[in-house]
C-alpha positions as CSV (number, residue, x, y, z in Angstrom):
1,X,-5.3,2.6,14.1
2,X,-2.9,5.0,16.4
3,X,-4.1,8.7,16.0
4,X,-0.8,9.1,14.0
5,X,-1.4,6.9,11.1
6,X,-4.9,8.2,11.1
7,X,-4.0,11.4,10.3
8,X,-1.5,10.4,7.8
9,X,-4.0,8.4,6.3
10,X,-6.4,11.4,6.1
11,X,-4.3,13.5,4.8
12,X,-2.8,11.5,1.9
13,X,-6.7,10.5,1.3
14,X,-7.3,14.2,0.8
15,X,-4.2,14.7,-1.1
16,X,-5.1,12.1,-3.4
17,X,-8.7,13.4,-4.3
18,X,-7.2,17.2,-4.9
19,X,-4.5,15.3,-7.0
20,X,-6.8,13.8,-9.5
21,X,-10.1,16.1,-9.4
22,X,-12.8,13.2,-10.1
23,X,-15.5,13.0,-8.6
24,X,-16.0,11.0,-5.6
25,X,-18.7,8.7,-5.0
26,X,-19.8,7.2,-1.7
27,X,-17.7,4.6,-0.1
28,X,-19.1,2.4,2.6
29,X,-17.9,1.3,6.2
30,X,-17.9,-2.2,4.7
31,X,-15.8,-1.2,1.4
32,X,-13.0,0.3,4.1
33,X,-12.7,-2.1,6.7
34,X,-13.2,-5.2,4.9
35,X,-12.8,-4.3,1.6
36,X,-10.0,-1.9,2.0
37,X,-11.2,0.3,-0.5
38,X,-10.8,4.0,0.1
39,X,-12.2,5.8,-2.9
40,X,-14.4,5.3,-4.8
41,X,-14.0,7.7,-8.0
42,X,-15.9,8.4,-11.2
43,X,-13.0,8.7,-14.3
44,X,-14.7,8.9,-17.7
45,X,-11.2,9.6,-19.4
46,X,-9.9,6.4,-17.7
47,X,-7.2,8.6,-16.3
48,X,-6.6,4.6,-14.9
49,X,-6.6,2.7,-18.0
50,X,-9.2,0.7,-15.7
51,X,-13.5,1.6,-16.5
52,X,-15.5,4.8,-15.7
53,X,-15.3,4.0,-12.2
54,X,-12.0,3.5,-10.5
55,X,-11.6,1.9,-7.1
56,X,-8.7,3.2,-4.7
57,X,-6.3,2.3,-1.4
58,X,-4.6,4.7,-0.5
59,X,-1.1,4.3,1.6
60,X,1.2,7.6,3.0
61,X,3.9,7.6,3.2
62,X,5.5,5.2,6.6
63,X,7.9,6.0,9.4
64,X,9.8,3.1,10.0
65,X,9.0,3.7,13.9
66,X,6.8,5.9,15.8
67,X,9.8,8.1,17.0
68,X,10.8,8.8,13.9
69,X,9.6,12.3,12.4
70,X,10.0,11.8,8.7
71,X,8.7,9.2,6.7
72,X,11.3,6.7,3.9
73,X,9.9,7.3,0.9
74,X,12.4,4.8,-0.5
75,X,10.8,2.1,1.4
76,X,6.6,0.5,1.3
77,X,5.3,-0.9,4.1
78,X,3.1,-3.8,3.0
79,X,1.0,-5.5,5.4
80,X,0.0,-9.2,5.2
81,X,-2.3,-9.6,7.8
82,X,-4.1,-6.8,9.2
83,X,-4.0,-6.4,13.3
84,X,-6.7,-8.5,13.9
85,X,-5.4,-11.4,12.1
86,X,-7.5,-10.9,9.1
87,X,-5.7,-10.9,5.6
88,X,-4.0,-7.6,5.0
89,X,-4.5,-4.5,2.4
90,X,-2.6,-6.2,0.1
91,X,-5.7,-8.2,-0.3
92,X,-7.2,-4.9,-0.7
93,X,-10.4,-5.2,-3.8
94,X,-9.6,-1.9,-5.3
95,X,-8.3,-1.8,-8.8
96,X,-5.4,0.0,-7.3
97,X,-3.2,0.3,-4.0
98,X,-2.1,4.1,-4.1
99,X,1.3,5.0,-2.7
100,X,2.1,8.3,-1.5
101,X,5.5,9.7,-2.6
102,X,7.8,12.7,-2.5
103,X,6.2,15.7,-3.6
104,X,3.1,14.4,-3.5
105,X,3.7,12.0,-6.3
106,X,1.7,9.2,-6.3
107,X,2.7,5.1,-7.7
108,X,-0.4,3.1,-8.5
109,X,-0.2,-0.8,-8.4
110,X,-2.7,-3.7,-8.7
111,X,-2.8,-5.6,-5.3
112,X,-2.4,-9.1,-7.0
113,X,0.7,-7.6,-7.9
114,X,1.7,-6.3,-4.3
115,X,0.1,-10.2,-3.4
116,X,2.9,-12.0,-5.9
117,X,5.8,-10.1,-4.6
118,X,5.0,-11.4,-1.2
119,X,3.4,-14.7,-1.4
120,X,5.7,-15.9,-4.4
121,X,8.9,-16.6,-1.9
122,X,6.5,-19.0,0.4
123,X,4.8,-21.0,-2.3
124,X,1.5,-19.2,-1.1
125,X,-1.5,-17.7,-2.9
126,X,-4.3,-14.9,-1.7
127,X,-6.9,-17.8,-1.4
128,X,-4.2,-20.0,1.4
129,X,-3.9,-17.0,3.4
130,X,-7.6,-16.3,3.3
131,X,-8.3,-19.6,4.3
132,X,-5.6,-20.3,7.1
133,X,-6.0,-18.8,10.7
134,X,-3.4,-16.0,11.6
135,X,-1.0,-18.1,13.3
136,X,-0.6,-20.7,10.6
137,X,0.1,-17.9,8.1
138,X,2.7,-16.8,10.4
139,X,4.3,-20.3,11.0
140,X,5.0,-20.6,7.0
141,X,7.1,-16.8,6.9
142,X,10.1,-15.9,8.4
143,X,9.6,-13.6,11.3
144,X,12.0,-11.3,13.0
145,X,11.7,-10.4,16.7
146,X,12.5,-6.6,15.5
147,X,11.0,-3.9,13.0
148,X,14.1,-2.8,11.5
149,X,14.7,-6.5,10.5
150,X,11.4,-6.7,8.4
151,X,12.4,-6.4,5.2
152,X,12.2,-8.2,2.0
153,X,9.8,-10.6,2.7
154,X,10.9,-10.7,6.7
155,X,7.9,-10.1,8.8
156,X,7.3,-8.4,12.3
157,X,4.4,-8.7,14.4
158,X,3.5,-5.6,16.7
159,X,3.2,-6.5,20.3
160,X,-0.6,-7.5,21.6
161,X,-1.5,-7.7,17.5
162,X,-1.9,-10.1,15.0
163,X,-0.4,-8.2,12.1
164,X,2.5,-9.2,9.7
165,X,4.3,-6.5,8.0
166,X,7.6,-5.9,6.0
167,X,9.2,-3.3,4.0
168,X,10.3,-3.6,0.4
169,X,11.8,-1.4,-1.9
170,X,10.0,1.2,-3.8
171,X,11.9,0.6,-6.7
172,X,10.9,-3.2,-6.4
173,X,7.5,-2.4,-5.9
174,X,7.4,0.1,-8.5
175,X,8.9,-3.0,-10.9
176,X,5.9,-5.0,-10.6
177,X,3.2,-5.3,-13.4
178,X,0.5,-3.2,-13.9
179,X,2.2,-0.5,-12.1
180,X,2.1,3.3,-12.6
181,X,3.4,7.1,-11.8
182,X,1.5,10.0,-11.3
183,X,3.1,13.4,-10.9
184,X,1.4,15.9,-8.7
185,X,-0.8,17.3,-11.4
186,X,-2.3,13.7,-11.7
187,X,-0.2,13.7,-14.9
188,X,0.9,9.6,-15.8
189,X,4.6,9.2,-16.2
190,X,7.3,7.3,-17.1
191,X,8.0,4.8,-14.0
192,X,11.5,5.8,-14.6
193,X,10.8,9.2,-13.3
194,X,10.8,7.7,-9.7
195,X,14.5,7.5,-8.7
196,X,15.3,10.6,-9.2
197,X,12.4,11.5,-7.2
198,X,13.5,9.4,-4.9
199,X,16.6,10.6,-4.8
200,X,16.0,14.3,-4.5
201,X,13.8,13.2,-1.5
202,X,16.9,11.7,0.4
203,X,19.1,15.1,-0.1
């Protein structure tokens, strides 16, 4: 990971524990590189709607590019296969993929949510992509040879990498089921609540 997105990372990680004030519980090497599972969080008041432990990924918020110096909240990265060719975060076995939002906002959604919005347009499911090598997975998308082209379902491949990753709308992603809005008290609200964030963001 490029020192960049590190510290984004990092920051939205600490951003998200301050957010909600559970406590934290270990969280292995293993659970974040394989199982892309970022926090690991005692919630007796099911703040969740999930058990009394709760399960996290958390994303910041993207730059489109590296040159770029503010990120598009209107706009989720979701990646399908991870650098190395292994299945993506959207694979992730949290109970929840965390997105970072304006004002610190967060939306929560399941990742066989985030999984159907991508794999749904190529007749594929979590278990053909865990199965296939890299470049098969590849060969049944569309690719683009540019990252301002991935979008909807369009996936770009960094040079010397393995990775496939396109950019959806929040408002698409924040359709899907099982998904939910925290403000940045760690309040739950209304999912219509998130254009106008959105929109504030962009003035």
């Amino acid at each position: 990971m490029e020192d960049g997105s590190r510290e984004m990372g990092e920051s939205a990680e600490r951003t998200f524990a301050s957010t909600f004030r559970l406590e934290q519980l270990p969280v292995s090497r293993h659970d974040q590189r394989v199982k892309h599972i970022d926090a690991r969080m005692r919630d007796p008041q099911r703040t969740f709607g999930v058990g009394d432990v709760c399960t996290i990924e958390i994303k910041a918020t993207k730059r489109m590019r590296r040159h770029h110096t503010h990120a598009n909240p209107r706009q989720v990265t979701l990646e399908l296969l991870g650098i190395t060719g292994y299945p993506g975060w959207i694979f992730s076995d949290a109970d929840y993929v965390a997105f970072q939002q304006p004002r610190n906002w967060w939306l929560l959604v399941p990742p066989a949510s985030l999984q159907s919005l991508v794999l749904r347009p190529y007749s594929m499911s979590a278990n053909d992509v865990k199965r296939m090598p890299p470049e098969e997975v590849a060969a049944r998308v569309q690719m683009v040879p540019a990252v301002k082209d991935a979008t909807n379902g369009k996936f770009y491949c960094r040079p010397g990498r393995m990775d496939l990753i396109s950019r959806y709308s929040a408002h698409e992603v924040a359709a899907l089921n099982g998904a939910r809005l925290y403000d940045t008290n760690g309040t739950s609200m209304p999912l219509a609540q998130l254009a106008p964030l959105l929109a504030a963001a962009n003035q």
